[in-house]
N, C-alpha and C positions, 0 to 999 in steps of 0.2 A: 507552293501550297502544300503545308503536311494535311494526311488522312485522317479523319478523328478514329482513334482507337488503335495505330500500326506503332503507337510507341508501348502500348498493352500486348501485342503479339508479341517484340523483339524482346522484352523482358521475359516471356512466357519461352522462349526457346534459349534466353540463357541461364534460366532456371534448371530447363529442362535437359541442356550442356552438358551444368556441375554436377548433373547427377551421373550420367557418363561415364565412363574411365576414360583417362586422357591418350590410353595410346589401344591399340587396337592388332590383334593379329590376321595376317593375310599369307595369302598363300600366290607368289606369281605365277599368274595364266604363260609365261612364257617360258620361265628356266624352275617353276613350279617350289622355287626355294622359299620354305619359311621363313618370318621375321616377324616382329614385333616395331609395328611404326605408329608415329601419330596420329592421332584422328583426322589432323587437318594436312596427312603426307602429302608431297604436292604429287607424287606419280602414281599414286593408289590406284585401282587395285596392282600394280606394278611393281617391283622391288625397286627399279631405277629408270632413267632417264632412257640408258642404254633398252633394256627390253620392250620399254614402252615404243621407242622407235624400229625393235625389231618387229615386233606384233605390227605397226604402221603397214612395214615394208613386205609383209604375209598378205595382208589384205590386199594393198596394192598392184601384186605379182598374183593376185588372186589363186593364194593355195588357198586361203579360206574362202569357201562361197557360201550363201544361203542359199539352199536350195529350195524349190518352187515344185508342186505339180506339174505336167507338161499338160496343158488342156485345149486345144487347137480349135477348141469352139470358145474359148475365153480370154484364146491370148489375141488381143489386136493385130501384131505384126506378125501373124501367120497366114495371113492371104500376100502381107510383102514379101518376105520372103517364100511363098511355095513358088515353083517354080511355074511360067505362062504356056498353059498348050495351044493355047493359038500361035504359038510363035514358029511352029515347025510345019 
């Protein structure tokens, strides 16, 4: 089943395409090197396949965190871990 009017939107975003330029500069978040790639790069914002898996592997060895407030009246598992004084 098509949508009435989604063949009106797709035409309206490839109007909106060629107006565009076809290729785009970026800057990689990981080895910070400039280039000039195409709009539709498949590792964007990335220079290469390579950095994109290094940035993966920062996250995952968690050098990058998002850091948070510490607020012990909002965080849930601050009664799990504090430690039990009935226990002594």
């Amino acid at each position: 089943m098509r949508l009435r009017g989604s063949c009106d939107r797709a035409k309206r975003t490839d109007v909106d395409r060629r107006d565009e330029p076809a290729t785009m500069r970026i800057r990689c978040p990981t080895c910070r090197r400039e280039d000039e790639v195409p709009r539709e790069f498949r590792w964007r914002p990335f220079c290469s396949r390579r950095c994109k898996i290094i940035d993966l592997g920062n996250w995952l060895d968690e050098v990058y965190r998002i850091a948070t407030p510490v607020d012990p009246e909002s965080d849930e598992t601050a009664g799990a871990l504090a430690p039990d004084d009935s226990a002594n």
